[in-house]
N, C-alpha and C positions, 0 to 999 in steps of 0.2 A: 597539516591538521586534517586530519577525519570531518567532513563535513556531509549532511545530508539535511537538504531546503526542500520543505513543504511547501506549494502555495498551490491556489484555484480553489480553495474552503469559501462557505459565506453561507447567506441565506436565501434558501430554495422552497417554492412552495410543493407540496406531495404531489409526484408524478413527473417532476421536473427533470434537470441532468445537469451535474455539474463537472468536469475533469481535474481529476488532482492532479501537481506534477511533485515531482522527487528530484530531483538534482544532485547528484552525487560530484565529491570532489575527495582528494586525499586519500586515494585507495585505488586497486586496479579494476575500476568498473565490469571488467569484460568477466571477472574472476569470479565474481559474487552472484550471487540472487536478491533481488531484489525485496520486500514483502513490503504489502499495505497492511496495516490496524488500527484497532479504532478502541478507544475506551469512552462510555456513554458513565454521566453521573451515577456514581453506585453499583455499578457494574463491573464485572473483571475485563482484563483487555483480551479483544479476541481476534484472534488472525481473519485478514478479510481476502486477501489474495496474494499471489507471490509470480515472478517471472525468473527466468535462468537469465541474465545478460548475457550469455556463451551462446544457447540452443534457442532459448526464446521459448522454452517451456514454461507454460503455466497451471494456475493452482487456481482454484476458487472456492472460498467457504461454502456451504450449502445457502445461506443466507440472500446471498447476492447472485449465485450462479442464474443465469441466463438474464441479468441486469445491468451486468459491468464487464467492464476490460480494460486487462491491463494489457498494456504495450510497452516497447521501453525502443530509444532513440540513440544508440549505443555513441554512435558522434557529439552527441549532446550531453553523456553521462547522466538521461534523464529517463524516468518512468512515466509512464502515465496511469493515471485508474480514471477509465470514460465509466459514469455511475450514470446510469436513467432508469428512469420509472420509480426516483427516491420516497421513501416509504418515511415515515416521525420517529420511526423506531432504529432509525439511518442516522440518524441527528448525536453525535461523538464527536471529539478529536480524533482527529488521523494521524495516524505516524507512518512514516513511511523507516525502513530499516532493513539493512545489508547482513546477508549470512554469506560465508565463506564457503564455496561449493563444496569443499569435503563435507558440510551438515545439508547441503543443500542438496546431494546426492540422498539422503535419506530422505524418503517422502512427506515421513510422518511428523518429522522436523519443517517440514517447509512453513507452516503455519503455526510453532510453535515459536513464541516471545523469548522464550529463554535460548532458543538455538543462534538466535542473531547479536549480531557483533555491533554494530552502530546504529544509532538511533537518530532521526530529526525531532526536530522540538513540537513537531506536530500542525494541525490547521484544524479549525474549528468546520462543521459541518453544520449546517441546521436544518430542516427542516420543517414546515409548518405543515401544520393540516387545516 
């Protein structure tokens, strides 16, 4: 079975740093890309970053660029996204979610919700101001 475990979400005050991880299982981790997202109440889901498990290329929304990074642990089947300097408007569930390098070779795919194949059930984000 397809599996991908969200966890390291919680509640952070603004300016803080918290690290998501992704865990991947049931699938050839080295094959995929990995992406972080986030849907806040009322909001649409919007791609927040993504990594190649293969080259170790990444992606970052303009949002978060020069706040976050992702990594990924290919021994572990695991991602990370290091978030600092979280902002209230950061405050979403996360999902973390696997695209199959044939979409993941298309750029403009990397951050699109519909290009990816497995989903985790997400991790709550909060933060305060």
């Amino acid at each position: 079975e397809v599996q991908l475990v969200e966890s390291g979400g919680g509640l952070v005050q603004a300016g803080g740093s918290l690290r998501l991880s992704c865990t991947a299982s049931g699938f050839p981790f080295d094959d995929y890309a990995i992406g972080w997202f986030r849907q806040a109440p009322g909001k649409e889901r919007e791609g927040v970053s993504c990594i190649s498990s293969s080259d170790g290329s990444t992606y970052y929304a303009d949002s978060v660029k020069g706040r976050s990074t992702i990594s990924s642990d290919n021994a572990k089947n695991t991602v990370y996204l290091q978030m600092n300097s979280l902002k209230p408007e950061d405050t979403a569930v996360y999902y973390c979610a696997a695209q199959g390098l044939h979409h993941a070779l298309v750029l403009r795919y990397r951050l699109l919700d519909r290009a990816y194949d497995y989903w985790g059930q997400g991790t709550q984000v909060t933060v305060s101001s």
